[in-house]
C-alpha positions as CSV (number, residue, x, y, z in Angstrom):
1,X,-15.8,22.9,-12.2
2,X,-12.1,23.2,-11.3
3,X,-11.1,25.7,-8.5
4,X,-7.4,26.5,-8.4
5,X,-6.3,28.7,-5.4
6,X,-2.8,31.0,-5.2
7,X,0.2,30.2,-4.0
8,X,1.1,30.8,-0.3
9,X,3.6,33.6,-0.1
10,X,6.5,30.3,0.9
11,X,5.9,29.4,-2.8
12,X,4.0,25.9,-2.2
13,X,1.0,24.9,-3.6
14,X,-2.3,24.6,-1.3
15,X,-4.4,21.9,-1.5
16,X,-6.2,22.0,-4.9
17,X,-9.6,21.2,-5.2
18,X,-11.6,19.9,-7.8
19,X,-15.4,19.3,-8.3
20,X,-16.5,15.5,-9.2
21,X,-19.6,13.3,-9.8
22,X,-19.1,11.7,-6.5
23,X,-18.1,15.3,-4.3
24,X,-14.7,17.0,-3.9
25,X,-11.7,16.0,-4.2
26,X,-8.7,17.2,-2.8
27,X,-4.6,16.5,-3.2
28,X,-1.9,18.4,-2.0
29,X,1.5,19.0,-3.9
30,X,3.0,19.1,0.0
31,X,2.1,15.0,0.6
32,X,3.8,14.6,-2.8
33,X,6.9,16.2,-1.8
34,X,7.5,14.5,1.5
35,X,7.0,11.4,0.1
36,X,9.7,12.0,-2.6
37,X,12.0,12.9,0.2
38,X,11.1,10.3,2.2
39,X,11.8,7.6,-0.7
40,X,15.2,9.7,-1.0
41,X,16.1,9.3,1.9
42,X,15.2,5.4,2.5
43,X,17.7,4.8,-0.6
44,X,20.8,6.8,0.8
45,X,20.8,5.8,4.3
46,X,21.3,3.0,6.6
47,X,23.3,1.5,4.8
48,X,25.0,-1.0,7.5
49,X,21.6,-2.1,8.4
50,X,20.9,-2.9,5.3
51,X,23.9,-4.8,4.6
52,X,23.3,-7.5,7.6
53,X,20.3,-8.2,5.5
54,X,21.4,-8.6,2.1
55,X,24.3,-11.1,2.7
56,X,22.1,-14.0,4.1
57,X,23.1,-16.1,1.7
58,X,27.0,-16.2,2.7
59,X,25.9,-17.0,6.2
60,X,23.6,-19.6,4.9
61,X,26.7,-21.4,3.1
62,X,29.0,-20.6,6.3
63,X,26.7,-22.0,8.8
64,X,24.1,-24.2,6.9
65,X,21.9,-26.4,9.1
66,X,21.8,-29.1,6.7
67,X,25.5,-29.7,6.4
68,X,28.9,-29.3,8.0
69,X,30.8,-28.3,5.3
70,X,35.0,-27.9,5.3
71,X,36.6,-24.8,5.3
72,X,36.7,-23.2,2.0
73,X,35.7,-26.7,0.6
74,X,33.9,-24.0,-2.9
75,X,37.6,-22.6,-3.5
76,X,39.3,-26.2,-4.5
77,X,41.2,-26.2,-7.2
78,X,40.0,-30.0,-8.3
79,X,36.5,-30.7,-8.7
80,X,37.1,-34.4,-7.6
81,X,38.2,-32.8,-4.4
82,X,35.1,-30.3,-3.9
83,X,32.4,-33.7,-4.8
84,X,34.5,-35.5,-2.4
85,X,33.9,-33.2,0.4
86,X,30.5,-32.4,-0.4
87,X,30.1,-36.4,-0.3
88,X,31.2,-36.5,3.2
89,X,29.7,-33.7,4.8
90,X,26.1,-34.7,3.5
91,X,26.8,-38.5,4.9
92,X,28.0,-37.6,7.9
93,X,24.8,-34.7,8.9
94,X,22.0,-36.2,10.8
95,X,20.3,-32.8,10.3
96,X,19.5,-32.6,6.6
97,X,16.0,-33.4,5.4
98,X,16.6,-35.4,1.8
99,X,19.0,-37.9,0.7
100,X,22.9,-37.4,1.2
101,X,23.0,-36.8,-2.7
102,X,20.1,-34.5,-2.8
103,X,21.5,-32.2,0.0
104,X,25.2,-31.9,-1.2
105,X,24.3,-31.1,-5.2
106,X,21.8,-28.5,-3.5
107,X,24.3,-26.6,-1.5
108,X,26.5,-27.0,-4.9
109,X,24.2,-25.0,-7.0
110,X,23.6,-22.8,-4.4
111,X,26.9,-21.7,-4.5
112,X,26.7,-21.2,-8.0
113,X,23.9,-19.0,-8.2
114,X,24.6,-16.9,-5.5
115,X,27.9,-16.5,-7.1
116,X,26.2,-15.1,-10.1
117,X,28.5,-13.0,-12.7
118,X,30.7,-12.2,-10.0
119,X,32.6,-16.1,-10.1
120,X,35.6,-16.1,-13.3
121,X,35.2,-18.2,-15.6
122,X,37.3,-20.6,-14.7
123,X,35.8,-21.0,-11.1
124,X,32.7,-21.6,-12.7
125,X,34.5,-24.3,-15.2
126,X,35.7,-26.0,-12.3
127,X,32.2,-26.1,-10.1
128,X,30.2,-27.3,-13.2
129,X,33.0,-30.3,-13.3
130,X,32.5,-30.5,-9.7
131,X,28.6,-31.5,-10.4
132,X,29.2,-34.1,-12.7
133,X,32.2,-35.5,-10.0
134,X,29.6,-35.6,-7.8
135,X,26.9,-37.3,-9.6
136,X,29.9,-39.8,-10.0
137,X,30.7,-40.1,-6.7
138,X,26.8,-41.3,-6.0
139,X,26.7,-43.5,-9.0
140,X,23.8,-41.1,-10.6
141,X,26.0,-40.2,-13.9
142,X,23.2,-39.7,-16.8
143,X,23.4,-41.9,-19.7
């Protein structure tokens, strides 16, 4: 059946071993610990490294292949102003992949998202606007 042996005089638990169908089986309560500490320890540190990687997506709106946007075009106070600018920058690329109208309601939403609960209220208010300006602007208003 079940063997259990002592504990080493350090205070760790030796391999245990424990009679099956198939043979014996053995785990150790030493594996267990260093993979705790290792999973600690993944959580903690490199924390610059990790940071390069998590904000892809504000280098992806700074330096998106698909269009050349203006500076700060997302922090317009008028949302006729943003569609506008979103209008031009997706006619003038020769780089994006769908339609102009497509490709600027795309990085819109992007925006958005990646904004997440962090964007007020009324920034939000004023992007949502900015959507429906821009269907406008394209002649694609619903109805």
């Amino acid at each position: 059946m079940a063997r259990i042996a002592r504990k080493s005089a350090a205070g760790r638990k030796p391999a245990r071993k424990t009679a099956s169908k198939h043979g014996a089986r053995k785990t150790s309560a030493r594996k267990t610990r260093a993979r705790k500490t290792t999973s600690a320890r993944k959580r903690t540190g490199h924390a610059s490294a990790r940071k390069s990687t998590r904000k892809w997506s504000g280098r992806v709106t700074a330096t998106s292949d698909a269009l050349d946007l203006e500076n700060s075009v997302f922090k317009k106070d008028s949302p006729k102003a943003i569609a506008r600018s979103l209008k031009r920058s997706a006619e003038h690329s020769h780089r994006r992949k769908s339609d102009p109208y497509r490709s600027a309601m795309s990085m819109l939403v992007f925006y958005i998202n990646r904004a997440g609960r962090n964007l007020p209220a009324t920034r939000k208010r004023t992007l949502e606007a900015a959507k429906g300006e821009l269907r406008r602007a394209f002649g694609r208003e619903a109805g």
